[in-house]
N, CA, C, O and CB atoms as a CASP TS submission, in Angstrom:
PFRMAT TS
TARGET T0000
AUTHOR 0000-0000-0000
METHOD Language model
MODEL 1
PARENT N/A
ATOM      1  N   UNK     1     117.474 111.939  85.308  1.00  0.00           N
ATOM      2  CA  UNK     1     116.114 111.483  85.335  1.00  0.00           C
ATOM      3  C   UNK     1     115.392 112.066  84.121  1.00  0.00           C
ATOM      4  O   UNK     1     115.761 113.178  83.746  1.00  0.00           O
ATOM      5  CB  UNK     1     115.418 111.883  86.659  1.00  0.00           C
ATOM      6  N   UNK     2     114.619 111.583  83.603  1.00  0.00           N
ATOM      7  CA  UNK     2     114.168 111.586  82.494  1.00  0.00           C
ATOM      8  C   UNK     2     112.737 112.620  82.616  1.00  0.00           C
ATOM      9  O   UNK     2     112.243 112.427  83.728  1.00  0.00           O
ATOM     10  CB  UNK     2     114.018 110.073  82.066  1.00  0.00           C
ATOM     11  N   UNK     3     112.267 113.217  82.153  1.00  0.00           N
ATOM     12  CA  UNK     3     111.091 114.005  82.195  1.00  0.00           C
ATOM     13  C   UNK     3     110.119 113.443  81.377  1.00  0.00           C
ATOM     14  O   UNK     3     110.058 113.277  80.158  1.00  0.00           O
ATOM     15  CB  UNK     3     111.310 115.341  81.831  1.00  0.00           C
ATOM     16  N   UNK     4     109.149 113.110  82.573  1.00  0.00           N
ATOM     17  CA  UNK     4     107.468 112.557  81.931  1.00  0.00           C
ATOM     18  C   UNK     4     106.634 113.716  81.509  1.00  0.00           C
ATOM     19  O   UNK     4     106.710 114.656  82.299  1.00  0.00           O
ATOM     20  CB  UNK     4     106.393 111.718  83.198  1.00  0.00           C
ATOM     21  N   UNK     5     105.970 113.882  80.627  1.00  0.00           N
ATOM     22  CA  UNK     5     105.000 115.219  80.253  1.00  0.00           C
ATOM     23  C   UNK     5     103.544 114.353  80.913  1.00  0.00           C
ATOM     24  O   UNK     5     102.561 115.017  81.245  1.00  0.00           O
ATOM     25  CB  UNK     5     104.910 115.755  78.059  1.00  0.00           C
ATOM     26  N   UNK     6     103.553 112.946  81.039  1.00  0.00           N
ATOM     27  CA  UNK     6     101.722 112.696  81.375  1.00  0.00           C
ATOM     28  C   UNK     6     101.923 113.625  82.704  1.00  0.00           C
ATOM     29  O   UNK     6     101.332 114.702  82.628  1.00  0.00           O
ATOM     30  CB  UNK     6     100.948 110.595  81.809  1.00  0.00           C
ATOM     31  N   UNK     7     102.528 113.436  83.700  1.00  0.00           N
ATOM     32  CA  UNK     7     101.518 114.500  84.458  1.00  0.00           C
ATOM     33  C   UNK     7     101.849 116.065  84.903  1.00  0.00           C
ATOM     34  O   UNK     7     101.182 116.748  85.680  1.00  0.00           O
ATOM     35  CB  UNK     7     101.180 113.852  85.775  1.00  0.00           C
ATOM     36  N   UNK     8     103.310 116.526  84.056  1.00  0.00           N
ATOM     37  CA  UNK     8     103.110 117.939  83.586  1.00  0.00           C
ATOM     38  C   UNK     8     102.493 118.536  82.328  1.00  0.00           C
ATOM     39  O   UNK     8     103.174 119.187  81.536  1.00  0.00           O
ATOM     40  CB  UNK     8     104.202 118.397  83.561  1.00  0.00           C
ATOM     41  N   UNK     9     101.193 118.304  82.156  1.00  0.00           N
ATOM     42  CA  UNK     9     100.438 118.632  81.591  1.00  0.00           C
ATOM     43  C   UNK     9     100.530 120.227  81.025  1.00  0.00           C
ATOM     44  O   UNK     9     100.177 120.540  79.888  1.00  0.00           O
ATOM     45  CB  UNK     9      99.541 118.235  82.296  1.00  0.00           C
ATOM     46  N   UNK    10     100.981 121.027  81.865  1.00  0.00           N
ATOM     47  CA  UNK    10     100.304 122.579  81.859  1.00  0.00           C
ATOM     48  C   UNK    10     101.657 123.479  81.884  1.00  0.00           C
ATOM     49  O   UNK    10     101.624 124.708  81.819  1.00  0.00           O
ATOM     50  CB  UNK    10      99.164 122.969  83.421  1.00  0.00           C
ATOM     51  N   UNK    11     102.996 122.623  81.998  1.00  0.00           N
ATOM     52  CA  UNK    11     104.251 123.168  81.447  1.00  0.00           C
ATOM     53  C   UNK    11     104.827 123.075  80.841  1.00  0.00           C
ATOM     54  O   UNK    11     105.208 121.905  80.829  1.00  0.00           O
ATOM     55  CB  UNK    11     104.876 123.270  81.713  1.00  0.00           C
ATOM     56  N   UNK    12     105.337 123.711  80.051  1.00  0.00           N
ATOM     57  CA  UNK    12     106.354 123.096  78.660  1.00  0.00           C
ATOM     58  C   UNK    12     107.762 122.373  79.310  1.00  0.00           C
ATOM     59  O   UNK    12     108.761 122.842  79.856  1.00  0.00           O
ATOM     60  CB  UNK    12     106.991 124.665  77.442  1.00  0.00           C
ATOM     61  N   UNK    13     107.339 121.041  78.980  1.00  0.00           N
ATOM     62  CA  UNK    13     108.749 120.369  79.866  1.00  0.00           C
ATOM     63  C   UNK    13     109.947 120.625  78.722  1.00  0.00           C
ATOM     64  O   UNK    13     110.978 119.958  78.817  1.00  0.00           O
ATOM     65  CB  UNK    13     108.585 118.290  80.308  1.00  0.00           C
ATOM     66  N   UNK    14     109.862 121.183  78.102  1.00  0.00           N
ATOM     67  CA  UNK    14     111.112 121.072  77.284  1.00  0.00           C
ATOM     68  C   UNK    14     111.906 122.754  77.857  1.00  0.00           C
ATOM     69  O   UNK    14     112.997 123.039  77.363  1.00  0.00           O
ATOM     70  CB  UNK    14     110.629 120.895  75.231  1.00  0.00           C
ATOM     71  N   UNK    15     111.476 123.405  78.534  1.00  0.00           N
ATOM     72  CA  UNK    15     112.275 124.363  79.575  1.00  0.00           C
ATOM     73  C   UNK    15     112.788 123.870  80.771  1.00  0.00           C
ATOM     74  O   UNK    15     113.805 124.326  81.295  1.00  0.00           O
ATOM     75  CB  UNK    15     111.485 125.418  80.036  1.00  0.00           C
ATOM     76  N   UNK    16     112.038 122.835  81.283  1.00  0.00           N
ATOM     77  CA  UNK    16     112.277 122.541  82.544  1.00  0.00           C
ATOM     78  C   UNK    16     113.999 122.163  83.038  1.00  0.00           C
ATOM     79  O   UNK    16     114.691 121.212  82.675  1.00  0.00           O
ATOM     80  CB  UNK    16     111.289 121.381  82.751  1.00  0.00           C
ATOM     81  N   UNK    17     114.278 123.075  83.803  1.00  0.00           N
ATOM     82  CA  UNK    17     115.757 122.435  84.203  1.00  0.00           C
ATOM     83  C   UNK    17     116.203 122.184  85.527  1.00  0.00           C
ATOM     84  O   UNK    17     116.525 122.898  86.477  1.00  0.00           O
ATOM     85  CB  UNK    17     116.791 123.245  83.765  1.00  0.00           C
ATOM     86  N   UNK    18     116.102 120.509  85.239  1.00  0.00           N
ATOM     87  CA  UNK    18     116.173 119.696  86.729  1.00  0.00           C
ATOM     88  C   UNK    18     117.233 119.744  87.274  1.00  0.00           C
ATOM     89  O   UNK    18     117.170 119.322  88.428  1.00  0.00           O
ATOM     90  CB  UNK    18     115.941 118.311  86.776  1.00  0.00           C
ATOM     91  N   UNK    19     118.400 120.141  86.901  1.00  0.00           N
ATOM     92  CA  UNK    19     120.021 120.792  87.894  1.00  0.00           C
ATOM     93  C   UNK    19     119.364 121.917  88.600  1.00  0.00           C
ATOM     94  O   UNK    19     120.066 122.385  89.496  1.00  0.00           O
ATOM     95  CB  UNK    19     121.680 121.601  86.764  1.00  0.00           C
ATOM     96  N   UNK    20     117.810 122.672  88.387  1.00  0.00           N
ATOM     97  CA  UNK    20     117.989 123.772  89.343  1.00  0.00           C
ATOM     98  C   UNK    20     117.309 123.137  90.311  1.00  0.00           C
ATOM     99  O   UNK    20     116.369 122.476  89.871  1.00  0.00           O
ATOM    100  CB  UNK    20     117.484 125.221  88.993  1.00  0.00           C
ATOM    101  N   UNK    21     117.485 123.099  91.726  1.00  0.00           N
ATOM    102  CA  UNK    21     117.344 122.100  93.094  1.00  0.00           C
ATOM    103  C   UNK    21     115.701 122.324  93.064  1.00  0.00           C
ATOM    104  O   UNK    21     114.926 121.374  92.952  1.00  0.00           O
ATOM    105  CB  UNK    21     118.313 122.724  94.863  1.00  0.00           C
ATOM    106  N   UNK    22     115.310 123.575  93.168  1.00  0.00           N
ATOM    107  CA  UNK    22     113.923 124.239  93.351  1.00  0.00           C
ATOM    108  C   UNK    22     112.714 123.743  92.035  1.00  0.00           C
ATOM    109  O   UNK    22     111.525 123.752  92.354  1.00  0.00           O
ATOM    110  CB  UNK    22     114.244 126.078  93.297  1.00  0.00           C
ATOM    111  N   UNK    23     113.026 123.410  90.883  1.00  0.00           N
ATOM    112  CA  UNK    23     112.665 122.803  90.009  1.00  0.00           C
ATOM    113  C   UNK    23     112.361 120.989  90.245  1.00  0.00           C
ATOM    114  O   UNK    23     111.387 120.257  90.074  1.00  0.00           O
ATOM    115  CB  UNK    23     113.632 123.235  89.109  1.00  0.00           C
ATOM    116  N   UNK    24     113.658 120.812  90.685  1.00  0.00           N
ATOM    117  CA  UNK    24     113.599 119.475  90.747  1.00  0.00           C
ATOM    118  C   UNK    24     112.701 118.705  91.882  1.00  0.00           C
ATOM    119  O   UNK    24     112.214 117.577  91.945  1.00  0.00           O
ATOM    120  CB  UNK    24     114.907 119.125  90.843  1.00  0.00           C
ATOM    121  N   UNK    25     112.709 119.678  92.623  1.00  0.00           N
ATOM    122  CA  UNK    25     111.626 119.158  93.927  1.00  0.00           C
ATOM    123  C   UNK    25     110.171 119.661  93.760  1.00  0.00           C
ATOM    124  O   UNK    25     109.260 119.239  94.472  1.00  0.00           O
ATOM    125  CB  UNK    25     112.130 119.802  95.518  1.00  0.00           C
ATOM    126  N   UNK    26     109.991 120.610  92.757  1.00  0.00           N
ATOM    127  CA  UNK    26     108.104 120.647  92.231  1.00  0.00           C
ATOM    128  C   UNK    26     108.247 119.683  91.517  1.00  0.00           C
ATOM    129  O   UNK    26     107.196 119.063  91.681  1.00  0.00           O
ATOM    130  CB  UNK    26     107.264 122.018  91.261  1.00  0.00           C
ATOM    131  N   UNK    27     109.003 118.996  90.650  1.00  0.00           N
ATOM    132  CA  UNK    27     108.744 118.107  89.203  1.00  0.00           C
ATOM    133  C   UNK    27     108.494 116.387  90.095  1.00  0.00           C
ATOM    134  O   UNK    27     107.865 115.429  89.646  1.00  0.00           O
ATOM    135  CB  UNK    27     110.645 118.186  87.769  1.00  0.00           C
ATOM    136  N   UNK    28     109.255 116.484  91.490  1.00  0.00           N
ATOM    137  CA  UNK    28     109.423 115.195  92.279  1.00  0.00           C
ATOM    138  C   UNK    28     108.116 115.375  93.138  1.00  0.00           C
ATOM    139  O   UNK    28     107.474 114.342  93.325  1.00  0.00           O
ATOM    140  CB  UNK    28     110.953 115.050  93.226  1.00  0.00           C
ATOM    141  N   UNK    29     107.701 116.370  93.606  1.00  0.00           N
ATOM    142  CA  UNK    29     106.459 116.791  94.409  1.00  0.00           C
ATOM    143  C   UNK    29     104.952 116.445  92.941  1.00  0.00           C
ATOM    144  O   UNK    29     104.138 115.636  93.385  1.00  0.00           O
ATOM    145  CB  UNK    29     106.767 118.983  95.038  1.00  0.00           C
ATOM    146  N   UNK    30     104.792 116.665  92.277  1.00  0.00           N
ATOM    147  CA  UNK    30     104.244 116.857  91.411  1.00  0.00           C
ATOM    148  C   UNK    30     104.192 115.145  91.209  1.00  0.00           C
ATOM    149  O   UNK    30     103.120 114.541  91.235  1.00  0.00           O
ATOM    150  CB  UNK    30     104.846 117.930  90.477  1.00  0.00           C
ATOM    151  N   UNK    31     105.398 114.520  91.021  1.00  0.00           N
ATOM    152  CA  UNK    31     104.971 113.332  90.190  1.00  0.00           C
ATOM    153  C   UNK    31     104.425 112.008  91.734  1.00  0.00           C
ATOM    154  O   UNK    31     103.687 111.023  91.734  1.00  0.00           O
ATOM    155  CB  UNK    31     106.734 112.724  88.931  1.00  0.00           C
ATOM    156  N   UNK    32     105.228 112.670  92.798  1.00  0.00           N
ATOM    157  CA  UNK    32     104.590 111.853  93.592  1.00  0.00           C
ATOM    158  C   UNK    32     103.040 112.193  93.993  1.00  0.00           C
ATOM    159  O   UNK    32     102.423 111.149  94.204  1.00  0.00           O
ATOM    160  CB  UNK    32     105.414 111.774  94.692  1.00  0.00           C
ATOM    161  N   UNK    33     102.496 112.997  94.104  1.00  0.00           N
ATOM    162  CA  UNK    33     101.394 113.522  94.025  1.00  0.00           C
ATOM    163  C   UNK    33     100.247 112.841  93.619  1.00  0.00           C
ATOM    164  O   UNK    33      99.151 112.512  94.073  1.00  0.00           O
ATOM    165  CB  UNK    33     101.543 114.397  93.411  1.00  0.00           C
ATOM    166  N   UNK    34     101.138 112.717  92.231  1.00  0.00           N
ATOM    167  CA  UNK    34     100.065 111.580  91.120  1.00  0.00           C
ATOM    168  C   UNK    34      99.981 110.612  91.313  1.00  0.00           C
ATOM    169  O   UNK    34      99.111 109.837  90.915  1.00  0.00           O
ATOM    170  CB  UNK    34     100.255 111.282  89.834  1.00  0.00           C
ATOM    171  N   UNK    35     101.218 110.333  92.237  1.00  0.00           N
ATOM    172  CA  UNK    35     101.263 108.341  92.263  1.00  0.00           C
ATOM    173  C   UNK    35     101.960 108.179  90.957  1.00  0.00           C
ATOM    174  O   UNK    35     101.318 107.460  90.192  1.00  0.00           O
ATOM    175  CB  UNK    35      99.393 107.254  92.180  1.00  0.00           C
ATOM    176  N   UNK    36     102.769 108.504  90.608  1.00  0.00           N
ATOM    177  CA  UNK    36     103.947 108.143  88.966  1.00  0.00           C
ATOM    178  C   UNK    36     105.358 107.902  89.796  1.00  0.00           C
ATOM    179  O   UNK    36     106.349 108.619  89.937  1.00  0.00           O
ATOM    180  CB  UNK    36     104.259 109.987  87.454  1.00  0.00           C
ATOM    181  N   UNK    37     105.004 106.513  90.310  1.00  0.00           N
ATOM    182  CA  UNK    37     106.805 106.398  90.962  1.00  0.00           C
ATOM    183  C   UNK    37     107.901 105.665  90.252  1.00  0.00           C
ATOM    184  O   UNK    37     109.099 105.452  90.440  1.00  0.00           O
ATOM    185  CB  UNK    37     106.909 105.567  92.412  1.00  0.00           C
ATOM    186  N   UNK    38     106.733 105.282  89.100  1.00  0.00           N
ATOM    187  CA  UNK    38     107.987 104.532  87.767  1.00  0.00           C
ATOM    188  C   UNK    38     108.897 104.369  87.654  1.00  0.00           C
ATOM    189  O   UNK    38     109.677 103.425  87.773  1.00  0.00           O
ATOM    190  CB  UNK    38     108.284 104.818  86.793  1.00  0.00           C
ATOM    191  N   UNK    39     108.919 105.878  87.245  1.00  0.00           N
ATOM    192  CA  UNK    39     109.870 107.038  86.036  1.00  0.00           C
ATOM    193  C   UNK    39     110.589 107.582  87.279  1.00  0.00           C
ATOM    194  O   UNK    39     111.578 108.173  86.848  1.00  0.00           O
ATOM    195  CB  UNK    39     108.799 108.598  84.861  1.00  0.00           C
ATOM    196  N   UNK    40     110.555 107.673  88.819  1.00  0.00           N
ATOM    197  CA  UNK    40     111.622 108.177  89.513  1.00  0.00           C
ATOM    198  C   UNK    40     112.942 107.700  89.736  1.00  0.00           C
ATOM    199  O   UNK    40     112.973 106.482  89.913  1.00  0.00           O
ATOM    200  CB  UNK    40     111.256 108.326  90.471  1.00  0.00           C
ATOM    201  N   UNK    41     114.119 108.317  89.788  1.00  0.00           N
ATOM    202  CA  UNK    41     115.129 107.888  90.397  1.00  0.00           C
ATOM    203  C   UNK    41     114.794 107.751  91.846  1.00  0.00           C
ATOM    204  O   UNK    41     114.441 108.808  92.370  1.00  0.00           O
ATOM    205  CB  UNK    41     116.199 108.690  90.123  1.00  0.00           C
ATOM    206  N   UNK    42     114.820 106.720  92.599  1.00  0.00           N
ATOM    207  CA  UNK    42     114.903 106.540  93.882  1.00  0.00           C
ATOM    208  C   UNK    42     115.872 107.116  94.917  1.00  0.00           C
ATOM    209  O   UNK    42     115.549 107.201  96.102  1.00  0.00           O
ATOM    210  CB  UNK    42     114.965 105.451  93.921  1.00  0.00           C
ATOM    211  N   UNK    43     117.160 107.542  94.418  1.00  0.00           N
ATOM    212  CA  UNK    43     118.018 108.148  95.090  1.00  0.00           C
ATOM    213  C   UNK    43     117.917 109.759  95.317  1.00  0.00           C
ATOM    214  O   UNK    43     118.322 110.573  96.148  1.00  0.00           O
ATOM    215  CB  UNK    43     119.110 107.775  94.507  1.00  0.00           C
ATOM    216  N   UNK    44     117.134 109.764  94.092  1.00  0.00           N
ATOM    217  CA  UNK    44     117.262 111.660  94.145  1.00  0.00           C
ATOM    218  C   UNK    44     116.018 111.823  94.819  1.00  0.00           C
ATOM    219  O   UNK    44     115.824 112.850  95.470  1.00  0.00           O
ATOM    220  CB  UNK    44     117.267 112.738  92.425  1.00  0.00           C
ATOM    221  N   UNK    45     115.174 110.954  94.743  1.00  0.00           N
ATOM    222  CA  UNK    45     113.562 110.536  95.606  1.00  0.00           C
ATOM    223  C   UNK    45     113.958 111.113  97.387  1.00  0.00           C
ATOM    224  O   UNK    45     113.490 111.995  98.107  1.00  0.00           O
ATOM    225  CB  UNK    45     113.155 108.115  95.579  1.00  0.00           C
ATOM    226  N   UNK    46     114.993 110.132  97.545  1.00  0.00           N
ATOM    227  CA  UNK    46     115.438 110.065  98.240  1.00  0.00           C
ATOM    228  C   UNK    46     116.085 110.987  99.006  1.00  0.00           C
ATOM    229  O   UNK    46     115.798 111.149 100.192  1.00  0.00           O
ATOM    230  CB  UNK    46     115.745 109.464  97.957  1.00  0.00           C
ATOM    231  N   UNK    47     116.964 111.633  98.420  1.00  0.00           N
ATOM    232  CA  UNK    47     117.511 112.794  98.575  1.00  0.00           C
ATOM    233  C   UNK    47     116.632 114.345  99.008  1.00  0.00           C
ATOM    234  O   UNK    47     116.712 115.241  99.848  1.00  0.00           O
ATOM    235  CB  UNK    47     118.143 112.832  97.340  1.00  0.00           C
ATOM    236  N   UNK    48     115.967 114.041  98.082  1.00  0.00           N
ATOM    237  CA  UNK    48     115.217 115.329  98.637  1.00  0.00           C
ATOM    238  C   UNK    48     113.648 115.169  99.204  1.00  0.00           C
ATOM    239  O   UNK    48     112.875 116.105  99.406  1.00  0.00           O
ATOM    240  CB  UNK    48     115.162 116.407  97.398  1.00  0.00           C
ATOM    241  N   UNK    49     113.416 113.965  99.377  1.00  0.00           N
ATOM    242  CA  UNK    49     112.271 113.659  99.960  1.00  0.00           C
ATOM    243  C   UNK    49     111.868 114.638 101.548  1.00  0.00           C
ATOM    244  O   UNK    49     110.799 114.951 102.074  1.00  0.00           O
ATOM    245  CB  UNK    49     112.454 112.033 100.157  1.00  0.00           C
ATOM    246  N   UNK    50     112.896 114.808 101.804  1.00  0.00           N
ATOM    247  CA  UNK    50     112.471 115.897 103.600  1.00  0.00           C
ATOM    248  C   UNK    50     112.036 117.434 103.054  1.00  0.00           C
ATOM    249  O   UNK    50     111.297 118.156 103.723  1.00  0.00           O
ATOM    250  CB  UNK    50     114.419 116.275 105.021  1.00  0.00           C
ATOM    251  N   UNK    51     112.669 117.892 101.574  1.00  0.00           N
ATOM    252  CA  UNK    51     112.294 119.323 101.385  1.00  0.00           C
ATOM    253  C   UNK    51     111.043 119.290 100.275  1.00  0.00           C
ATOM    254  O   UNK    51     110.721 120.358  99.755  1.00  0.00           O
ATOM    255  CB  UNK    51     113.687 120.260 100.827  1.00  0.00           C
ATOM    256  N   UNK    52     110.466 118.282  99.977  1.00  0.00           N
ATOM    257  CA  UNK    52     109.785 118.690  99.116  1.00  0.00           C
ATOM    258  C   UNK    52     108.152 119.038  99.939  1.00  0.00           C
ATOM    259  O   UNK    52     107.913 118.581 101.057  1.00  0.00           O
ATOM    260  CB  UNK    52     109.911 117.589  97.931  1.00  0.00           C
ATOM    261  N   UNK    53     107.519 119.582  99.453  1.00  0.00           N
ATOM    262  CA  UNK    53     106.209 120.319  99.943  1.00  0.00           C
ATOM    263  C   UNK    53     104.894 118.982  99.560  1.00  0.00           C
ATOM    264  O   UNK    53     103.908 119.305  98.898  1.00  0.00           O
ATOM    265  CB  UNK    53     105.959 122.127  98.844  1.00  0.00           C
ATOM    266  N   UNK    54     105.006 118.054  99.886  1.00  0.00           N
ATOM    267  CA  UNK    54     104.012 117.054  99.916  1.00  0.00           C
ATOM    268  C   UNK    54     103.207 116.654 101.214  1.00  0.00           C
ATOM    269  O   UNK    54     103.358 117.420 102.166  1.00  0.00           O
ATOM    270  CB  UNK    54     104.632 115.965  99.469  1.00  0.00           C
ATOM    271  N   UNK    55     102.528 115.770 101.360  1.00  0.00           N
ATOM    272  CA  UNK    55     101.140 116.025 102.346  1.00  0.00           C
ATOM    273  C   UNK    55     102.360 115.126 103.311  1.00  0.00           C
ATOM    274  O   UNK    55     103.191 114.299 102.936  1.00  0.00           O
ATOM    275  CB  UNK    55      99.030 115.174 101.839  1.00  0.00           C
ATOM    276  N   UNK    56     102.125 115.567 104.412  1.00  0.00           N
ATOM    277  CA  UNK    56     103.273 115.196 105.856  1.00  0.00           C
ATOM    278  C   UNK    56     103.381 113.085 105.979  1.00  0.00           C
ATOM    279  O   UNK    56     104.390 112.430 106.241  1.00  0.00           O
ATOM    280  CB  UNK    56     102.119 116.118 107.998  1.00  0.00           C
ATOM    281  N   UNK    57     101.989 112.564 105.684  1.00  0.00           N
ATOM    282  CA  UNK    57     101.532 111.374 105.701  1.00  0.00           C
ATOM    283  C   UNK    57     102.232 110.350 104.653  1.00  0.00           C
ATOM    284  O   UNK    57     102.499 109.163 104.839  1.00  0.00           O
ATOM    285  CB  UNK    57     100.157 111.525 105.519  1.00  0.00           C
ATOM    286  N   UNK    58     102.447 111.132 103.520  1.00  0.00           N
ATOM    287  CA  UNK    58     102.769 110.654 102.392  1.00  0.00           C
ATOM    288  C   UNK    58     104.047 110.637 102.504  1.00  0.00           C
ATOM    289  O   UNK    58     104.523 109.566 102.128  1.00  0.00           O
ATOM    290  CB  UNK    58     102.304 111.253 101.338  1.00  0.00           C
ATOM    291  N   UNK    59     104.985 111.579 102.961  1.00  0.00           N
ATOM    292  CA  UNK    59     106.062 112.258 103.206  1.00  0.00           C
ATOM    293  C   UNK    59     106.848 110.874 104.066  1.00  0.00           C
ATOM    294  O   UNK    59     107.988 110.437 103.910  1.00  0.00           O
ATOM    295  CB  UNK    59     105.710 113.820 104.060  1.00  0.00           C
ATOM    296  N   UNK    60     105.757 110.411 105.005  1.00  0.00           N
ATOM    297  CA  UNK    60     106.612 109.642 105.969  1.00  0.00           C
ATOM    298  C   UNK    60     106.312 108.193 105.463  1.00  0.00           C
ATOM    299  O   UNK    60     107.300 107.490 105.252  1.00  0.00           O
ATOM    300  CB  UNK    60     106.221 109.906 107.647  1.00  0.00           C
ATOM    301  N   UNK    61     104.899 107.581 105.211  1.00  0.00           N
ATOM    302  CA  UNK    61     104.522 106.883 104.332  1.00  0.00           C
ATOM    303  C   UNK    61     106.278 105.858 103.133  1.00  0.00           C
ATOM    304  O   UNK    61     106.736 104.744 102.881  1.00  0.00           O
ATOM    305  CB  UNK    61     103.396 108.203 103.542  1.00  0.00           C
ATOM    306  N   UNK    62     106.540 107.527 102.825  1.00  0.00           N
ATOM    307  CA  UNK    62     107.733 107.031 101.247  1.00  0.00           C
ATOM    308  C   UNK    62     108.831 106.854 102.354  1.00  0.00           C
ATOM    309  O   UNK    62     109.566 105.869 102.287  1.00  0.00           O
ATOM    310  CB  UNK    62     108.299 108.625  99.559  1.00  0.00           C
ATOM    311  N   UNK    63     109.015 108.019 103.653  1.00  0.00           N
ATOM    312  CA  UNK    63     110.175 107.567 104.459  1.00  0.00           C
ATOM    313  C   UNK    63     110.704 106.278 104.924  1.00  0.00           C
ATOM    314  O   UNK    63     111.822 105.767 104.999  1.00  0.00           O
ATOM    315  CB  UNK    63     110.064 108.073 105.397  1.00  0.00           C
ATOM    316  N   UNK    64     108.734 105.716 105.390  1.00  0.00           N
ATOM    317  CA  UNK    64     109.119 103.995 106.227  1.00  0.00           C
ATOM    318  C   UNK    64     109.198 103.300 104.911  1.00  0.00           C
ATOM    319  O   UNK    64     108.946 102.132 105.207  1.00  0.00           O
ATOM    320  CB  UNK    64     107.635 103.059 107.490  1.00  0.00           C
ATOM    321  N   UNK    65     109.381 103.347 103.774  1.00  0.00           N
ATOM    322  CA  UNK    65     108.994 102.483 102.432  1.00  0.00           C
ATOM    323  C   UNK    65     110.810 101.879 102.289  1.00  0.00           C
ATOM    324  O   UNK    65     111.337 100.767 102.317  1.00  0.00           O
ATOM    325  CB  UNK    65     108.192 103.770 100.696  1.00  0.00           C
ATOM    326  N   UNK    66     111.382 103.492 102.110  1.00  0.00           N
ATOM    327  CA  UNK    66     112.724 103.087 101.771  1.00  0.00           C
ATOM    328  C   UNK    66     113.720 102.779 102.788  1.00  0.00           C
ATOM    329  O   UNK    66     114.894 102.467 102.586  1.00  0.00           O
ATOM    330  CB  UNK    66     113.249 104.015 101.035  1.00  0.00           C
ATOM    331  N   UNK    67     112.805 102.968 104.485  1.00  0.00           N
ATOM    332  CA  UNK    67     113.689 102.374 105.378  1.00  0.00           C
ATOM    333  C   UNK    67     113.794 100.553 105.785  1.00  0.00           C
ATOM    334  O   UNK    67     114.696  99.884 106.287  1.00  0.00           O
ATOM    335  CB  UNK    67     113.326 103.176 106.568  1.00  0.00           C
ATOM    336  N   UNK    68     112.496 100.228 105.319  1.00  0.00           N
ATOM    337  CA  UNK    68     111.869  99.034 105.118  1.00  0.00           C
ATOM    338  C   UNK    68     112.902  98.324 104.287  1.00  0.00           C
ATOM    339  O   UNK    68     113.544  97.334 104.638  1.00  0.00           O
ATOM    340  CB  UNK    68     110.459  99.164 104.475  1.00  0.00           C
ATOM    341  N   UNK    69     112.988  99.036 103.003  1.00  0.00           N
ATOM    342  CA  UNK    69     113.513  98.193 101.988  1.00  0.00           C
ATOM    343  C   UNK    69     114.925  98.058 102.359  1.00  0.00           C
ATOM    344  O   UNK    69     115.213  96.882 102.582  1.00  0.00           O
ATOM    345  CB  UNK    69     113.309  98.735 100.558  1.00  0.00           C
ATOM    346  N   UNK    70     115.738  98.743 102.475  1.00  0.00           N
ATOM    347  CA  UNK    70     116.709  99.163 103.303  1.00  0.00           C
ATOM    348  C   UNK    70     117.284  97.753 104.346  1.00  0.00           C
ATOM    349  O   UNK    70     118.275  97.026 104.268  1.00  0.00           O
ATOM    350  CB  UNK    70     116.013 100.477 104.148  1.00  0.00           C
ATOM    351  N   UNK    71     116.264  97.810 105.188  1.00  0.00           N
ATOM    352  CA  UNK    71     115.780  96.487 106.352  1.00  0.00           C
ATOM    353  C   UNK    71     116.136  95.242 105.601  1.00  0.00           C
ATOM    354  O   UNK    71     117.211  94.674 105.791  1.00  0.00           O
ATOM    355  CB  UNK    71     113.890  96.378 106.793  1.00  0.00           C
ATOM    356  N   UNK    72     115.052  94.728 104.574  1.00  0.00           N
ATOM    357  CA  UNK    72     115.299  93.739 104.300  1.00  0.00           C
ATOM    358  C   UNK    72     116.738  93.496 103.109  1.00  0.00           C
ATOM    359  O   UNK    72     117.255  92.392 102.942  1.00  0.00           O
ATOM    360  CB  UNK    72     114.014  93.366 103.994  1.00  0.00           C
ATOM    361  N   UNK    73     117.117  94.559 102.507  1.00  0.00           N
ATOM    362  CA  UNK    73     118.332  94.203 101.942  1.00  0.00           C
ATOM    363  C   UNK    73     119.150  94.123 102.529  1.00  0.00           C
ATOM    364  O   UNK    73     120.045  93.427 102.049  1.00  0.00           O
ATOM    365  CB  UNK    73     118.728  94.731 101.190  1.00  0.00           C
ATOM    366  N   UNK    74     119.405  94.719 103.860  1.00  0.00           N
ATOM    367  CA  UNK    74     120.672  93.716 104.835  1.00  0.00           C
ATOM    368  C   UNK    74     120.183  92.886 104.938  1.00  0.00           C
ATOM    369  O   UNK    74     120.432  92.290 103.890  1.00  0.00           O
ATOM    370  CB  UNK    74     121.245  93.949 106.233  1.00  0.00           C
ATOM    371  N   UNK    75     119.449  92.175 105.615  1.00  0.00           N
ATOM    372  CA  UNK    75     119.018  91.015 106.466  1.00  0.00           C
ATOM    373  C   UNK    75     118.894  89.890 105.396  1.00  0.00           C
ATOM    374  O   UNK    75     118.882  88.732 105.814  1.00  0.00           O
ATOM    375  CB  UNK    75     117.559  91.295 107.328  1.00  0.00           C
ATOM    376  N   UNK    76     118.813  90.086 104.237  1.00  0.00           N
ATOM    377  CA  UNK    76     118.699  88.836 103.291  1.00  0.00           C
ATOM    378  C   UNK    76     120.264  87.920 102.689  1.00  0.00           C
ATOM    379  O   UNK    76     120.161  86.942 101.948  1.00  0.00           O
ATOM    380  CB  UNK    76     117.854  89.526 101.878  1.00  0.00           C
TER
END
C-alpha cells in the first residue's frame, strides 16, 4: 500500500514502516478517520479492521459495507 502524506500531515512518512502491524493500523485508523478510502487496500482494510482504535459506529458501519458487497458478489 502506498503512503498518502495529505492526511499524515505531522509525520515524516518517509520513516513510516507499514510491515510493523502497530504502524499499519494508526496509518489505516488515521486515513479512515479522514474519510481517504481511495488509496486503501481493501484487504488489509479488511484484515485489520476489528483491531484498529476507530469510533465503534464506523467500525461496524465499514463491517456491514464489505459484508454487503460480499452479498451481492455471490448473488450476481
Amino acid at each position: 500500500m502506498k503512503v498518502d502524506k495529505k492526511y499524515i500531515w505531522d509525520y515524516d512518512i518517509k520513516t513510516l514502516d507499514l510491515k510493523n502491524p502497530l504502524v499499519l493500523r494508526w496509518y489505516l485508523a488515521r486515513k479512515v478517520n479522514f474519510g481517504d478510502y481511495k488509496s486503501l487496500d481493501s484487504s488489509v482494510l479488511k484484515k485489520n479492521l476489528s483491531k484498529l482504535d476507530i469510533d465503534p459506529t464506523l467500525k461496524m458501519m465499514i463491517s456491514k459495507y464489505y459484508v454487503n458487497k460480499r452479498t451481492k458478489t455471490s448473488t450476481s
